[in-house]
N, C-alpha and C positions, 0 to 999 in steps of 0.2 A: 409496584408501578413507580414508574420512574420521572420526574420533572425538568430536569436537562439531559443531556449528552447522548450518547452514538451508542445501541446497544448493539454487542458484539452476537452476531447471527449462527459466525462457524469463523474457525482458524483455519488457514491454508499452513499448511505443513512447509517448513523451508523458508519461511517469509519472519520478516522481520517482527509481526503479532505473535509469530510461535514460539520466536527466542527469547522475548521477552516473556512470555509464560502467560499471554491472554487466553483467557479458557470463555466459552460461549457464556452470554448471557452478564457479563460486566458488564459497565456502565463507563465508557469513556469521557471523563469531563474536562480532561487538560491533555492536551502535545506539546509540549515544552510551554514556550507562555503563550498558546494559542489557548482561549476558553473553547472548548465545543458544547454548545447546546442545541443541536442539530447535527444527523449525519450530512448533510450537505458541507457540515463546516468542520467534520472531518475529515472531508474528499479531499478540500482545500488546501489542510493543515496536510495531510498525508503529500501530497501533491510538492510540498515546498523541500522533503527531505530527500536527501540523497545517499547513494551507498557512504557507509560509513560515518556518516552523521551522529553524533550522539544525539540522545533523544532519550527525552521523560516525558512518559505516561501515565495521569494520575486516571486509575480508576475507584470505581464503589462495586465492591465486589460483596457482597451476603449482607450490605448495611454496612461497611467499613471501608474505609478510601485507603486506598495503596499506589504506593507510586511506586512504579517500574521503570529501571533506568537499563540503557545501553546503548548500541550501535545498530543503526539502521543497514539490512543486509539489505545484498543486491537481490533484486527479481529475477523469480524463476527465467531461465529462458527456454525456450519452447526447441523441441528438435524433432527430427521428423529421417525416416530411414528410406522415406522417396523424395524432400526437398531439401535445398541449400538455401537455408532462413538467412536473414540479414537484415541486424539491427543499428537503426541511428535515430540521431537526434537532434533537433536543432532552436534556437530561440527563435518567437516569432513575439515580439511585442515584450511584456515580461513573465511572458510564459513560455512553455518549453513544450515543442510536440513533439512523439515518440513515435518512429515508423517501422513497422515491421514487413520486410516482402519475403515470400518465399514462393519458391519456382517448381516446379514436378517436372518430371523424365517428360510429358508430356507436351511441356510448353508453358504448361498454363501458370499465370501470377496470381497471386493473392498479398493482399494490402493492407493491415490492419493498423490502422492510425487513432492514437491516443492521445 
C-alpha cells in the first residue's frame, strides 16, 4: 500500500510511459520537480509537457525509488480509413486546448476536445 503518488494502472504502447520503461503498478511520486501525491496532480504535471521535453520520473517500484529520465514523445494520433482527422491547438488562458475533428464519406463531424 502506498501513501503518496499516481499508481500506474496499464502502459499505452507508443507513448511516452512506455519509452521510458513504466511497467503497471509503480508508484509515480515526482515529474521533473513537480511532487505528485495524487493522480489528479499527475494529470496536471503530465498536461504541462510537450513533445520532446526532457523529463524525469521518479518512481517506487518493489520498495525502491528509480528515476527514469528522457524525452517526452509525441501522442498517438488517431487515423481512420473512412475519415480525414484534423488536429490543432490553441491557448485559452494558460492552458492549452486540443481539438480533434474528423469527417466520414457521410458528412458527418465528430469533435473531440481535450
Amino acid at each position: 500500500r502506498y501513501k503518496q503518488g499516481a499508481v500506474v494502472q496499464f502502459v499505452v504502447p507508443n507513448t511516452t510511459a512506455a519509452a521510458l520503461g513504466l511497467q503497471k503498478n509503480d508508484i509515480i511520486t515526482r515529474i521533473n520537480l513537480h511532487a505528485i501525491n495524487t493522480p489528479q496532480q499527475l494529470s496536471l504535471a503530465a498536461r504541462s509537457l510537450r513533445e520532446k521535453d526532457p523529463v524525469e520520473i521518479l518512481i517506487t517500484r518493489n520498495n525502491q525509488s528509480i528515476l527514469l529520465r528522457g524525452n517526452v514523445v509525441a501522442k498517438p494520433k488517431e487515423t481512420s480509413s473512412t475519415a480525414e482527422i484534423i488536429y490543432d491547438e490553441f491557448a485559452y488562458n494558460t492552458n492549452e486546448i486540443n481539438i480533434s475533428i474528423s469527417g466520414t464519406d457521410e458528412g458527418k463531424l465528430g469533435v473531440l476536445i481535450t
